[in-house]
N, C-alpha and C positions, 0 to 999 in steps of 0.2 A: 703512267696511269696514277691519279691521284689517290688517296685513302678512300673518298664516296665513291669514287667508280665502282674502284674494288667492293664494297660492299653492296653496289646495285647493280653489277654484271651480273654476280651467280645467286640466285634464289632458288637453286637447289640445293639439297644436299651436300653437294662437293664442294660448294664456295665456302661452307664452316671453313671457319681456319681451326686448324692440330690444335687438339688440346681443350676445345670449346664442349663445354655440356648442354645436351639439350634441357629446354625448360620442363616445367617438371608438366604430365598431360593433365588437361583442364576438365573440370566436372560435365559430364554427358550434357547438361542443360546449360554451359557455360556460366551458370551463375555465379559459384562458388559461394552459394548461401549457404548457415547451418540448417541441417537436415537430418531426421530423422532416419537413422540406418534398417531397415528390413532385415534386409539376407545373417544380418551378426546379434540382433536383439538377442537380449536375454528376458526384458520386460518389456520396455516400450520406446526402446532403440536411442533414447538419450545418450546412453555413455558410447554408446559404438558410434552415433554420429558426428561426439565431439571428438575421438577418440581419431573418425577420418578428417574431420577438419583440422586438428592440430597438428595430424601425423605422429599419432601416440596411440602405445599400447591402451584398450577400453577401460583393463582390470584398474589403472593409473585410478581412472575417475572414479571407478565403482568403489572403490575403497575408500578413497577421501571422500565423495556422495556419504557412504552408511556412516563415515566415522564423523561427519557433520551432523548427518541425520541422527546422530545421538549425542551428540555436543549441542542440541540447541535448536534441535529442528529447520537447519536452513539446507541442511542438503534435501529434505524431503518436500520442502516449499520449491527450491530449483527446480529439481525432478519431477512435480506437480505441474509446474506453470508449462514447462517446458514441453512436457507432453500435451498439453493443451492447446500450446500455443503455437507451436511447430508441427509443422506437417512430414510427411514420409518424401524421401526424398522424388519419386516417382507421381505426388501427390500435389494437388496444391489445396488443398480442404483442410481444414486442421479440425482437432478434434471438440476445441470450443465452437464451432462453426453447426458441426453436429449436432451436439449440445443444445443448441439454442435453438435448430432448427426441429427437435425431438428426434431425431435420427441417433439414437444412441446403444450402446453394448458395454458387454462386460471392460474391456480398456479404456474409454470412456469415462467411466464410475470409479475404477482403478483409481486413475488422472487424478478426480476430482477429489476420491478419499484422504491421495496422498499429500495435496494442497491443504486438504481442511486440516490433516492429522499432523504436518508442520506447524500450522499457524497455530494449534494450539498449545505446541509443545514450544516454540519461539515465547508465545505471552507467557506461560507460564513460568521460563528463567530469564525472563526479561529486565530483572535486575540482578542478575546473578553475573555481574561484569567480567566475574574473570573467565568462565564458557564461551562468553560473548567476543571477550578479545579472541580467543584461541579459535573462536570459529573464522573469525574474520581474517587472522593473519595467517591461518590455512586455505583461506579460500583466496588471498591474493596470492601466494606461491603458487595454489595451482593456475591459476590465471596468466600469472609471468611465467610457469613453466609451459604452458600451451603458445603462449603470445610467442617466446621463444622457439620453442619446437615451430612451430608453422613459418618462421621466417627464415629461418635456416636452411630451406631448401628453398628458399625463392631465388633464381637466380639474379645476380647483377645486371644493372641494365647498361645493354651494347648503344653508345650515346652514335658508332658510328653507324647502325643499323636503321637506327630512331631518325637519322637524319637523310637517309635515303630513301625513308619512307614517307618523312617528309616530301619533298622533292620528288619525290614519281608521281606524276599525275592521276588525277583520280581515276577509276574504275567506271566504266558503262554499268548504268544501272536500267531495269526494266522500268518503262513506266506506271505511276501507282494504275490500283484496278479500282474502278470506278466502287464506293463502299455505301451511294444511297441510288434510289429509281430516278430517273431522268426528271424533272421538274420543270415550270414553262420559267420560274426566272434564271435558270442554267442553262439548260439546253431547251430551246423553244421549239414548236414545231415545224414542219420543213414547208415551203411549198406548195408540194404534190398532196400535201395533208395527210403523210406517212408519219409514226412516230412509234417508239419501242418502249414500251411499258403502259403507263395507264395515260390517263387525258392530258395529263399537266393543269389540270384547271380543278380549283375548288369544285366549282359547279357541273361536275365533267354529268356522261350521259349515266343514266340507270344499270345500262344491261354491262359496263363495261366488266370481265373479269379481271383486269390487271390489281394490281398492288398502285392505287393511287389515294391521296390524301382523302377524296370523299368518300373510299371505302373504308377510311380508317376512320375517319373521327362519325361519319354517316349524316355529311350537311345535305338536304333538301331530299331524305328518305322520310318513309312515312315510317313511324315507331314500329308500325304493326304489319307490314309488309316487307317480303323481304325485295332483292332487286329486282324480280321478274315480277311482281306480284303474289307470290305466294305466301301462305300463311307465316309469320315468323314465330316463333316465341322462344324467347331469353331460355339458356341453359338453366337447370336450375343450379341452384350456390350451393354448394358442399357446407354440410356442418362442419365449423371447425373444433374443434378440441378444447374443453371447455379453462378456462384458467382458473388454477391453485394459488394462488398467492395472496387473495383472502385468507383462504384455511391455513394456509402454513404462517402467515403472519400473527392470528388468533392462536393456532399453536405454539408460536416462538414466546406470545405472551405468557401466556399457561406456562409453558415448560421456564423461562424465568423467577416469574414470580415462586414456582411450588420451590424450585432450587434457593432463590432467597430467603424463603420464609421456612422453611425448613433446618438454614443455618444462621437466622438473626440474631438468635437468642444467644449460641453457644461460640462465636468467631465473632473476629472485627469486622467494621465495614467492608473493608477493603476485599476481604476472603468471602464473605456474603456475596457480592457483587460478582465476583470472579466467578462464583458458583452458578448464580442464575444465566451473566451472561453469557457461560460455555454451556449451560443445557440451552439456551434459546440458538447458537450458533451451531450447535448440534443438531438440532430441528431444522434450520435452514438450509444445512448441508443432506441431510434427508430427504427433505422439502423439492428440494433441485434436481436430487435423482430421482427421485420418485415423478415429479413433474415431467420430465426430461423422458420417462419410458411413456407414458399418458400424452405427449407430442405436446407439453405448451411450459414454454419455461418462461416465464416474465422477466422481465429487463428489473421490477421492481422488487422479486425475491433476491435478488441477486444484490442490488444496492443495500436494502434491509442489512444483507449479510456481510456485506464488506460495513455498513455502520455498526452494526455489533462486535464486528472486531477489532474498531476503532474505540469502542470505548470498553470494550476486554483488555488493551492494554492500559487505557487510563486507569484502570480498575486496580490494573498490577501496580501500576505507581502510587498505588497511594500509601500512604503512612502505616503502619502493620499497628499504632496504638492509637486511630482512632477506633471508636467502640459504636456498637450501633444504640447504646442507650446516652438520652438526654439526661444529664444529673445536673443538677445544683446544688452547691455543698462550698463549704466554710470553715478554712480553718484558722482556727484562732489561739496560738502558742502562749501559757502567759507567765513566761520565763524563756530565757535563752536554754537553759537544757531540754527544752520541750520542743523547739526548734530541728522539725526533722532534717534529715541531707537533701531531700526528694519528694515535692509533691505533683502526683500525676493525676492525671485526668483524662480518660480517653476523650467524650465528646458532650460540652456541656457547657456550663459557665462555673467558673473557680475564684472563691474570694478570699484572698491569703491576707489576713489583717495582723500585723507585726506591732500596732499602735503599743503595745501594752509591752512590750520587753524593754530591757534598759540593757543599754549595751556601755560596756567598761569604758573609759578614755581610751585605755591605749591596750583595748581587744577590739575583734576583728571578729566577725561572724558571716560563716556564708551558707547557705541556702539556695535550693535551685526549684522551679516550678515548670511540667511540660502538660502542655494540654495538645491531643491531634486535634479535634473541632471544635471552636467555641471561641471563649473568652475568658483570660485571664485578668484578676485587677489585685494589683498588690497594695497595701497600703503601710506606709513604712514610718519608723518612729522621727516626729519634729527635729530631735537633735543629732541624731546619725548623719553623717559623710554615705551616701550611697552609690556604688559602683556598680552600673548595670552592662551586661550585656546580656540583647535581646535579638533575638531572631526570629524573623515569621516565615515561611514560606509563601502564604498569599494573607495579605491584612493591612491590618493596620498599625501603627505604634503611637501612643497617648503618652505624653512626661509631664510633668508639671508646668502649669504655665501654658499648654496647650490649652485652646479652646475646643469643648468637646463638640463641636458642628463640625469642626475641623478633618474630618476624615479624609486619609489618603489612604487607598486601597491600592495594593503593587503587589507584584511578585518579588521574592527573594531580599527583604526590608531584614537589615542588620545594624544595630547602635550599637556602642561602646560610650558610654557617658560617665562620666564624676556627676552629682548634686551635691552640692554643698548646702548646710543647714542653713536657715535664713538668718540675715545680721540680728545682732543682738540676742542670740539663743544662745545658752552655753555647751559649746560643742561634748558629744558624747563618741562614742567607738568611732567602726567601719563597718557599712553591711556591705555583703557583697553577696548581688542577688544575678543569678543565671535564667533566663526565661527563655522558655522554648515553645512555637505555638506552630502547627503544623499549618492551619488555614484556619483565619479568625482574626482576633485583638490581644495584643497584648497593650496594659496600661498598669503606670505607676503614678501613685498619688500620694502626700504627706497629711496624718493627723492631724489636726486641727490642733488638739494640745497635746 
């Protein structure tokens, strides 16, 4: 007897050959999806449900969850989303589904806190890289440690079992069950003029009571009568629930602006900004619950609020020394020892005019100029050697010999250049000028005389 016999005689029990494990039993619904665990929750059954998907102790995840959720807000964004968006394993409704249908409760609101109260604690150290590493390289060990754990008891596959079952011919299946009403272009009528369900016919008669097409859609009825003649009239239309997402969007304005303007004067742009857009993403998380118990949550508060916290993290990336005031201002050194190490500028136009110092043959003078918003323009003495290096983040850069129609507006624009003084000038020192422009122009230009 060959190897496949042997494996397709006995499909009981006793054909296991000595020594063989059985596989390990499959989730009651065969899916083997993640799912949220009931019977072991502590909160809202995320770590017990990954806890039975990976075949790992819960406490694993709940510890690295809170110790995320404090490195950086990503274990309380998971834990958010995931209650939200996973259902109970007994369920198939998830809890965003409630949510939007206004069917909502205290776990619910939980959910949705624990999302908001992530994402703002994520923007908020969202340049804080070294958090950020340590959150990430903690969340792929636990990810390789689960991927791990769940494969480890997967059994090996019996390649001569696979090919027995190959090779057995298929199974007797029942025939499907008929899943719409008999129709005249399927099944027509008989004969005898017998048939089982409604007319088959668009045009079928008045009195029929079957489930047929002209009771559903109601071709050749009168509006006002019903099939026998009787009076009809339409149900009346239930009020629906009126929608908030006007008022919460006029409140997200409100609650912005007072937050901006309340810190324009006293912080940079950057922390102004930060300020307004977490009180207006605060109202929108409000907004949704609150909407959410009143039964109407708009598909448009919800966008609102995922764009507010797209430009909450732009906000975080901006430059900590642009300023929220526009200045114009001019400095004019007129000597080398008047020559500061450092000229700043949060946000503005800045004119560093150098024409008037004299710089030694064989010295060297350096000087650096940062502006966060605007524009910088330096102008440097006719017989200086000038060594620039300039960086913009988003701008422009202007040298000598540029025409100024000339703009090219990029990100991340960096020069390193020599100028040499023009022929027949008799050469003086070395400036060596650093400029730094966070979003703007940086430009250098030489004296005239």
């Amino acid at each position: 007897m060959t190897d496949h016999q042997h494996a397709a005689a006995g499909p009981g029990p006793a054909s296991a050959p000595a020594g063989a494990t059985a596989p390990p039993p499959e989730p009651a619904d065969g899916s083997g999806r993640f799912r949220r665990d009931r019977r072991h929750q502590m909160l809202g059954g995320v770590c017990a449900g990954l806890g039975r998907q990976c075949d790992m102790d819960p406490v694993i995840f709940r510890i690295t969850l809170a110790v995320l959720s404090a490195t950086g807000g990503i274990g309380l964004i998971f834990y958010g989303f995931a209650w939200l968006l996973v259902p109970y394993e007994d369920e198939e409704e998830n809890e965003i589904r409630r949510l939007l249908t206004g069917r909502v409760n205290g776990h619910t609101l939980t959910a949705v806190l624990f999302a908001l109260v992530g994402c703002g604690v994520f923007l908020t150290l969202l340049n804080n890289d070294g958090v950020l590493s340590f959150a990430v390289i903690l969340s792929l060990l636990l990810a390789g440690a689960g991927y791990w754990s769940r494969r480890r008891g997967a059994p090996s596959p019996d390649h001569l079992a696979a090919q027995a079952v190959a090779d057995a011919p298929p199974e007797p299946q029942a025939p499907p069950a008929p899943a719409a009403f008999p129709s005249w272009w399927r099944d027509p009528i008989v004969k005898d003029g017998t048939h089982v369900g409604g007319t088959g016919y668009l045009w079928g008669p008045r009195d029929t009571r079957d489930a047929d097409i002209a009771a559903a859609v109601g071709i050749g009825l009168d509006a006002r009568t019903g099939p026998r003649g009787t009076a009809y009239a339409p149900p009346p239309r239930p009020r629906g629930p009126r929608g908030t997402g006007g008022w919460i969007f006029l409140l997200a304005l409100l609650a912005g602006g007072l937050g901006t303007g309340l810190t324009w004067e006293q912080h940079p742009l950057g922390t102004s900004l930060q300020t307004g857009l977490a009180c207006a993403l605060a109202v929108f998380g409000i907004g949704v619950a609150v909407s959410a118990f009143l039964g109407r949550t708009g598909a448009g508060s919800i966008i609102m609020a995922v764009v507010t916290a797209g430009l909450l993290a732009g906000s975080a990336a901006l430059p900590k020394d642009i300023g929220t005031d526009w200045t114009r201002t001019t400095w004019e050194p007129a000597s080398v020892a008047r020559i500061r190490p450092v000229y700043d500028l949060g946000a503005g136009e800045g004119v560093l005019d150098l024409s008037a110092i004299r710089v030694p043959a064989d010295g060297t003078v350096s000087t650096r100029a940062d502006v966060g918003l605007g524009r910088v323009h330096v102008i440097v003495p006719r017989d200086v050697t000038v060594r620039l290096s300039i960086d913009v983040g988003v701008g422009d850069i202007q040298l000598p010999g540029d025409k100024q129609k000339d703009v090219d507006v990029a990100p991340g624009k960096h020069e390193e250049v020599t100028l040499e003084p023009p022929a027949g000038v008799e050469e003086a020192g070395t400036l060596d000028l650093d400029l730094q422009v966070g979003a703007g122009q940086a430009e250098v230009s030489r004296a005239a005389s």
